[in-house]
Backbone as a chain_set.jsonl record, in Angstrom:
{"seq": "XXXXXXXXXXXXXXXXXXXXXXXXXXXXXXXXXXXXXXXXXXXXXXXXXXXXXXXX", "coords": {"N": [[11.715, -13.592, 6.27], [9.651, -15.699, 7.615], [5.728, -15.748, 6.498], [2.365, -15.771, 7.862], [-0.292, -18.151, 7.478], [-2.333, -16.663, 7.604], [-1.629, -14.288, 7.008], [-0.961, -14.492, 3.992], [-3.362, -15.316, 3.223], [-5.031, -13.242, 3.378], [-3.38, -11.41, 2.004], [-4.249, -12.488, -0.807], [-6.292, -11.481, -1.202], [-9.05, -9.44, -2.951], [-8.879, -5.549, -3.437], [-11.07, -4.524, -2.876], [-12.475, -6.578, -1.249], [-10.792, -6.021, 0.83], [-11.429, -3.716, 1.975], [-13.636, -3.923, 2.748], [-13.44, -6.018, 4.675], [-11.887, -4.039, 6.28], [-14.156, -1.988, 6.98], [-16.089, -3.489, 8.407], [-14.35, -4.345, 10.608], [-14.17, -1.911, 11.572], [-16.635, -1.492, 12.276], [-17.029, -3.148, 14.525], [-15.342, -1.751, 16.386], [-16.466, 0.27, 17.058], [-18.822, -0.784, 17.869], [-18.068, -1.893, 20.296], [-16.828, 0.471, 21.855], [-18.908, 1.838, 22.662], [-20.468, 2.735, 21.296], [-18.832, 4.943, 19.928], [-16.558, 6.382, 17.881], [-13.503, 5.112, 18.048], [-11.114, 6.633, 17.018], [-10.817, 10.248, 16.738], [-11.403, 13.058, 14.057], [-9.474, 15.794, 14.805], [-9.584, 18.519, 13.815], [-7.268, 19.501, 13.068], [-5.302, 19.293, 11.75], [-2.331, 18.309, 9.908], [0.374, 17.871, 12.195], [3.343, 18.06, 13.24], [4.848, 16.878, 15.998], [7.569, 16.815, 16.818], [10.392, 17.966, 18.63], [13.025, 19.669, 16.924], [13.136, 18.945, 14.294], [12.716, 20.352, 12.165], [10.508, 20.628, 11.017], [8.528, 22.228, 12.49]], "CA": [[10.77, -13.858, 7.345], [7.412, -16.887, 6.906], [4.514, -15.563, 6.393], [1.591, -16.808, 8.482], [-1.504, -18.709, 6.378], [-3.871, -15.781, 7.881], [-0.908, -13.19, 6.003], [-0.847, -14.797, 2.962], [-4.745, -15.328, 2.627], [-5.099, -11.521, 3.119], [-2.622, -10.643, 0.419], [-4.553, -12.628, -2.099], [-7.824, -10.463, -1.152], [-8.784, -8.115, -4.012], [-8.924, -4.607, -2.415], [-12.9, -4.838, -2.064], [-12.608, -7.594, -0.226], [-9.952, -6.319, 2.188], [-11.907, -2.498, 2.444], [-14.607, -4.807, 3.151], [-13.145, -6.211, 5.822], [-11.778, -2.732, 7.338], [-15.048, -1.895, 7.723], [-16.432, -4.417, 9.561], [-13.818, -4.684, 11.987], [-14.274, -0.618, 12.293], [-18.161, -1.016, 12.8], [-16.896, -3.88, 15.339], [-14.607, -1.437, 17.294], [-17.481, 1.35, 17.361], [-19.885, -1.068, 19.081], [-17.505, -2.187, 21.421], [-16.632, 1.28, 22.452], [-20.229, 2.319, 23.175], [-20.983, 3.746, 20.15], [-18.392, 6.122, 19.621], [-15.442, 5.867, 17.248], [-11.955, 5.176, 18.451], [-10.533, 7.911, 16.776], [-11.7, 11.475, 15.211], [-10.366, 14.131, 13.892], [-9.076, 17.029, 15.733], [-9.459, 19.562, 12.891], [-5.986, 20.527, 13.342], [-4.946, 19.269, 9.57], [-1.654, 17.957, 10.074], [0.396, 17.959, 13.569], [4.093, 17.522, 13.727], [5.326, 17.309, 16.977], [8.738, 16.407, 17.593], [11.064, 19.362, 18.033], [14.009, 19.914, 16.155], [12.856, 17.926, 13.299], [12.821, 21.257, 11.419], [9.158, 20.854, 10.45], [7.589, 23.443, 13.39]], "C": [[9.557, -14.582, 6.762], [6.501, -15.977, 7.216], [3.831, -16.391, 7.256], [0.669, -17.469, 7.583], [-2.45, -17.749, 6.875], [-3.189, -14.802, 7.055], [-1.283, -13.432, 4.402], [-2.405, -14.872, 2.217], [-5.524, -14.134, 2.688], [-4.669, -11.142, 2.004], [-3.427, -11.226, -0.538], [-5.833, -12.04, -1.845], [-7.723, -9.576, -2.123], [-8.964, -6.95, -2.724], [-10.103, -4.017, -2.3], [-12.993, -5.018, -1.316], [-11.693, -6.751, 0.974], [-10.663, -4.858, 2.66], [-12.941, -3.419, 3.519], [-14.645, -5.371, 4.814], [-12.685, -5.206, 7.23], [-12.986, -2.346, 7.573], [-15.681, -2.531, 8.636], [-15.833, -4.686, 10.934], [-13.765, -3.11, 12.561], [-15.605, -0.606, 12.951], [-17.911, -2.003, 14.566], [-16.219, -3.094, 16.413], [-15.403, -0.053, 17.988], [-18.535, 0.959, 18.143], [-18.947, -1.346, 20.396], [-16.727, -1.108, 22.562], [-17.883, 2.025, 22.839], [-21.296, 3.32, 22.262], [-19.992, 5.02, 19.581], [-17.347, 5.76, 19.038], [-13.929, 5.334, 18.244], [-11.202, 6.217, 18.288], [-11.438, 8.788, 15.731], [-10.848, 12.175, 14.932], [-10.727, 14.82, 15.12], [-9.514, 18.353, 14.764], [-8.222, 20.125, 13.123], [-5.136, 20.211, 11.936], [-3.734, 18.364, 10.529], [-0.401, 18.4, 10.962], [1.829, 17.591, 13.753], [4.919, 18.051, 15.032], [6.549, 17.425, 17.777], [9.732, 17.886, 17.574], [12.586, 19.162, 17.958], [14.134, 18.942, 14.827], [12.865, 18.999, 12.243], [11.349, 21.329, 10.753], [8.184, 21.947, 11.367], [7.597, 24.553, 13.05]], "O": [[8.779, -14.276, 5.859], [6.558, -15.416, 8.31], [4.271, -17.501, 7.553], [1.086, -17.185, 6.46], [-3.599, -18.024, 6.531], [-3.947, -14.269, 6.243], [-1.844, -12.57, 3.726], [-2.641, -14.593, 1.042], [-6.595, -14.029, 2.09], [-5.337, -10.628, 1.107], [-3.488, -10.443, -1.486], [-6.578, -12.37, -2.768], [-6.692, -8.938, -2.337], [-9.122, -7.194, -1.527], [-10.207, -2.99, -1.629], [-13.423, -4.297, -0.416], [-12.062, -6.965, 2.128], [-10.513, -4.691, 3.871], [-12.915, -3.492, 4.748], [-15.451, -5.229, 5.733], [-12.884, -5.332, 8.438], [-13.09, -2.287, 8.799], [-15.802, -2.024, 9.751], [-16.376, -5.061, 11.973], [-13.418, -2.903, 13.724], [-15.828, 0.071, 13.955], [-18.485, -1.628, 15.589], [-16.381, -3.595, 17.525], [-15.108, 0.512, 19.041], [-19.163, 1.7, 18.898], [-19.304, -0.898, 21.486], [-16.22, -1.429, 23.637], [-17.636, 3.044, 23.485], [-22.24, 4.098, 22.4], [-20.442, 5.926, 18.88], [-16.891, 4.711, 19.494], [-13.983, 5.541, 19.456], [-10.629, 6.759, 19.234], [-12.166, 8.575, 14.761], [-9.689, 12.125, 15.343], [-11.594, 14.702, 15.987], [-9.807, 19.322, 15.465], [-8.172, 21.325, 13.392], [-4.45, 21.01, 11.299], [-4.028, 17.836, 11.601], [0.054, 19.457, 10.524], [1.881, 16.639, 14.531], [5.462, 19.146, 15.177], [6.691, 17.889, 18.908], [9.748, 18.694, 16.645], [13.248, 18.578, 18.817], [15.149, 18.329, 14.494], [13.065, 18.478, 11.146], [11.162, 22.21, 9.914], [7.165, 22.417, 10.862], [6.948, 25.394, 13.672]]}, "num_chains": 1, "name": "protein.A"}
């Protein structure tokens, strides 16, 4: 499968640069929700829900 030229100029980001960029587009998704994150925790730790997966 091609790569796009926006894929490929990501992958050569050190992983500064690309945290870098997760933040920004998180502070970007916190104003645009009114100030409030997108997602929080729950405090519930870890949550599997499917049943008969043998993990409940």
């Amino acid at each position: 499968m091609a790569q796009s030229k926006r894929d490929i100029a990501y992958l050569k980001l050190s992983n500064e640069e690309k945290w870098e960029i997760m933040m920004r587009v998180n502070k970007l998704a916190i104003a645009f929700n009114n100030g409030r994150p997108i997602k929080k925790p729950q405090g519930k730790g870890i949550v599997f829900n499917q049943k008969g997966n043998g993990l409940i």
